[in-house]
C-alpha positions as CSV (number, residue, x, y, z in Angstrom):
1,X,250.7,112.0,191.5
2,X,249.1,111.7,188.5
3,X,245.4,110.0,188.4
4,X,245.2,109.6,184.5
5,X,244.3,105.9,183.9
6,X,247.4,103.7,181.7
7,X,246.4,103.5,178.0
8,X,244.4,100.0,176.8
9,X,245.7,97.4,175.0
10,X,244.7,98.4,171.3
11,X,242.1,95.4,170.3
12,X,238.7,95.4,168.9
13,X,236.2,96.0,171.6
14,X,232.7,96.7,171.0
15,X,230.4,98.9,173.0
16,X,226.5,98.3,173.0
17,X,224.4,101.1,174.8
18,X,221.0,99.5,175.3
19,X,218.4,102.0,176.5
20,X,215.8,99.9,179.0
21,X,212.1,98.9,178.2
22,X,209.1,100.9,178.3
23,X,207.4,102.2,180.9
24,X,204.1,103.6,183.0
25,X,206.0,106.9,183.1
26,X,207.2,106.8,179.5
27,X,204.0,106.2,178.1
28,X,202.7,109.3,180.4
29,X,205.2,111.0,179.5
30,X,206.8,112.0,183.0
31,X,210.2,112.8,183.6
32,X,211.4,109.9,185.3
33,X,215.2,111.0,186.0
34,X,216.5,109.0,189.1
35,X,212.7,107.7,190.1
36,X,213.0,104.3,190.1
37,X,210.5,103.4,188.0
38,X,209.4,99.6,187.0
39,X,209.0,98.5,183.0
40,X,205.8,97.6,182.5
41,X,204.0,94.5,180.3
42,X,205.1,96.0,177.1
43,X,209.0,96.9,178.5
44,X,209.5,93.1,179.8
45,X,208.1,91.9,176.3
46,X,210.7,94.8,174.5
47,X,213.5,93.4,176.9
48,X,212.7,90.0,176.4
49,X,212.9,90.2,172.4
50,X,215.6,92.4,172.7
51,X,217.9,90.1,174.0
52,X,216.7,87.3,171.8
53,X,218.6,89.8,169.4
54,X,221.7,91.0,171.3
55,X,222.6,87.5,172.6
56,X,223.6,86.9,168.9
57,X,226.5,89.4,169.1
58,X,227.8,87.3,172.0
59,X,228.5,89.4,174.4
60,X,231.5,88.8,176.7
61,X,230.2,91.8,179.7
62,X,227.1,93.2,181.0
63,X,227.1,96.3,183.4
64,X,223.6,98.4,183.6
65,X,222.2,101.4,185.6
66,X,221.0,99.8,189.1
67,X,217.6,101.3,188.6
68,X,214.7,98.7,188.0
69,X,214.1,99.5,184.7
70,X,217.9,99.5,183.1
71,X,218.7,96.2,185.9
72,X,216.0,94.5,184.9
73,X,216.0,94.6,180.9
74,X,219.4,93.4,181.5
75,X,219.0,90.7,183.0
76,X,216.7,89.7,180.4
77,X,220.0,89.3,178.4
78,X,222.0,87.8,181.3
79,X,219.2,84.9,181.3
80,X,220.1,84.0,177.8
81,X,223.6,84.3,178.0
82,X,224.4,83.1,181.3
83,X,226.9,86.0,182.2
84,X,226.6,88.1,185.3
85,X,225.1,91.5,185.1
86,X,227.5,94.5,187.3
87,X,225.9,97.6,188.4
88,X,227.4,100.8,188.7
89,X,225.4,104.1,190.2
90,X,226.7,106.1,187.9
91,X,225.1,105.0,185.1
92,X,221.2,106.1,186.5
93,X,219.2,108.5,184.4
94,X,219.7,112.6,184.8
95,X,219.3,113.8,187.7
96,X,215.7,115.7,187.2
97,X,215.7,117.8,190.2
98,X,212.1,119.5,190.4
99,X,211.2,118.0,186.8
100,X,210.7,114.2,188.0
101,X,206.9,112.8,188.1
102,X,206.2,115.7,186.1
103,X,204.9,115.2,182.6
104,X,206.0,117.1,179.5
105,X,203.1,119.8,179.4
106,X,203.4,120.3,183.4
107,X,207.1,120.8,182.5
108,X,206.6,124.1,179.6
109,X,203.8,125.3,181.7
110,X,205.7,125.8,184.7
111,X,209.5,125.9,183.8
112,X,209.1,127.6,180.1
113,X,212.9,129.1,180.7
114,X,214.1,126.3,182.2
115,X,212.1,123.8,179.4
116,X,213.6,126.1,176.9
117,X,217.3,126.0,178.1
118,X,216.4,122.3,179.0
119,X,218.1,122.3,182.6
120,X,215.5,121.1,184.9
121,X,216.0,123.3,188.3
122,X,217.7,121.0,190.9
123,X,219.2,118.9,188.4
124,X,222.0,118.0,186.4
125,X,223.5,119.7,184.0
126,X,224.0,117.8,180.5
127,X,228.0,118.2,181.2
128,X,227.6,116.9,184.6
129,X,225.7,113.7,182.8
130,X,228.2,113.3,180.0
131,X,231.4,113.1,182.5
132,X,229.7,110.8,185.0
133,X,228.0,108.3,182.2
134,X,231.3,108.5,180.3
135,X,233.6,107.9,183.4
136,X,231.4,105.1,184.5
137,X,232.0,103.6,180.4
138,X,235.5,105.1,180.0
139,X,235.9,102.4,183.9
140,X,234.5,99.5,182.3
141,X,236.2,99.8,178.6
142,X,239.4,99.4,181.0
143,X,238.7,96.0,182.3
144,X,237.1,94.7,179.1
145,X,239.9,92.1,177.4
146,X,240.7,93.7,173.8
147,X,238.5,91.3,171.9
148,X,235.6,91.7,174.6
149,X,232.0,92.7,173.8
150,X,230.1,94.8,176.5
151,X,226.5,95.8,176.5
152,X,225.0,98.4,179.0
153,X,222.2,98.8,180.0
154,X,221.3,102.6,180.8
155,X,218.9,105.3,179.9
156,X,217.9,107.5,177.5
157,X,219.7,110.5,177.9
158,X,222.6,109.0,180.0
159,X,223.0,107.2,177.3
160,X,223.2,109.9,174.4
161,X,225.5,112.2,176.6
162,X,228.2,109.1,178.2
163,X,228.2,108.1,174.3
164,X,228.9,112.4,173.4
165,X,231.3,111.5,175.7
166,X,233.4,108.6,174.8
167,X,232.9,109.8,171.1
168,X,235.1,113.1,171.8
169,X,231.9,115.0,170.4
170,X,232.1,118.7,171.5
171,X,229.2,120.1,173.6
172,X,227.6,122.3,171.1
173,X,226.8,118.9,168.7
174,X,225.2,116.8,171.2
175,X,222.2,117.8,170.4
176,X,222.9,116.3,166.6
177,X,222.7,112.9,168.1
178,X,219.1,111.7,168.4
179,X,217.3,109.7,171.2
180,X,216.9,106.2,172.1
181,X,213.9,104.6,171.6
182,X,212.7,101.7,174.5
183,X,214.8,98.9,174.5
184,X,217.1,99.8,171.0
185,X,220.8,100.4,171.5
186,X,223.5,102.0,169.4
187,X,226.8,100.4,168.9
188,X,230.1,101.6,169.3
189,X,233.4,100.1,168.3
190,X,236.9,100.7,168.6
191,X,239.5,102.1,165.7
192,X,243.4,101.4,165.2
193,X,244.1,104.7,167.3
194,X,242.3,103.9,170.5
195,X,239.4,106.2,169.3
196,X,235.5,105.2,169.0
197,X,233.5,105.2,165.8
198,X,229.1,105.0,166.0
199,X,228.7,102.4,163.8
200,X,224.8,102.3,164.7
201,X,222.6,104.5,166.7
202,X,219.1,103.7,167.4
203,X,219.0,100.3,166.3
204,X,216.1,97.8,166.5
205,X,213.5,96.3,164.1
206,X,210.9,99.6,163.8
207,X,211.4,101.2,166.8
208,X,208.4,103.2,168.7
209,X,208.6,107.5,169.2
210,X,211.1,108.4,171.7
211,X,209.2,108.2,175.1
212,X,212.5,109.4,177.1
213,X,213.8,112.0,179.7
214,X,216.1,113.5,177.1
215,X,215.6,117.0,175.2
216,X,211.9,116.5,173.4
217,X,213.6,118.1,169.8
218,X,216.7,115.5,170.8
219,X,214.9,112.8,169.9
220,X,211.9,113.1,167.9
């Protein structure tokens, strides 16, 4: 029996991937991965104005990363709007095996190889992250109506690789897609053939340095 999923009603749906707020960790930069780490003052302040800004593209769906940091910047949106947010596992952060709590210099010191080929030792690879962040997106896409709007709210490099993913990018150009600063999003919307087109990466009014888990020339 075949498990491929029955093709969408063509329509016009539109894809937000909002990275989550700042915080302790970012600004120290540690590898945060699958730590659930809180935002901080600044990352509920970058949430809350955030919102402000996405509420305007009226979102019809919310679905985020159950970690605190993704859950909780959206339901800074989900307080405006009034829609309920849905959670789904496997939308958390790479898997940073031996890498997490470590900051970026603990990192080259002691994993230069590793650090070089950017594969933390425990972890996930970045195709593992791209089919599971995609598959979670590819999941929702299928329930949205063909009209519908859905942000997600994710992280960093989830975000880049489930979007290398849905884009039909191949491996060897991921790396041409830069990082998500805290609390911007890129948008992705649907063509006439069922296909996905970036129409903005990164956005945000002046956004900070990339503080993220995701490949330090990736972003920068």
């Amino acid at each position: 029996m075949s498990d491929a999923r029955p093709a969408r009603e063509p329509g016009r749906r539109r894809l937000v991937l909002w990275r989550h707020g700042q915080t302790s960790w970012n600004v120290e930069r540690r590898f945060q991965g699958k730590t659930d780490i809180p935002l901080d003052e600044t990352g509920v302040a970058q949430a809350e104005r955030a919102a402000r800004l996405l509420a305007g593209l009226r979102p019809t769906a919310l679905l985020a990363s159950p970690l605190r940091r993704a859950a909780d910047t959206a339901q800074a949106l989900a307080d405006i709007t009034g829609l309920p947010v849905r959670y789904d596992r496997d939308l958390i952060e790479r898997d940073g095996g031996a890498w997490e709590g470590l900051t970026s210099r603990e990192i080259r010191e002691r994993y230069p190889a590793e650090h070089a080929a950017w594969q933390p030792p425990g972890g996930e690879t970045s195709a593992q992250v791209a089919k599971r962040v995609g598959s979670a997106l590819e999941r929702a896409l299928d329930e949205l109506a063909p009209t519908g709007q859905l942000v997600v709210a994710s992280h960093g490099a989830a975000l880049r690789l489930g979007m290398s993913h849905i884009l039909g990018l191949p491996e060897e150009t991921w790396e041409r897609l830069g990082g998500l600063s805290n609390c911007c999003w890129s948008v992705i919307t649907e063509m006439r053939d069922g296909g996905w087109r970036l129409a903005e990466h990164n956005a945000g009014t002046l956004p900070e340095p990339v503080l993220s888990d995701d490949r330090p020339d990736a972003g920068t």
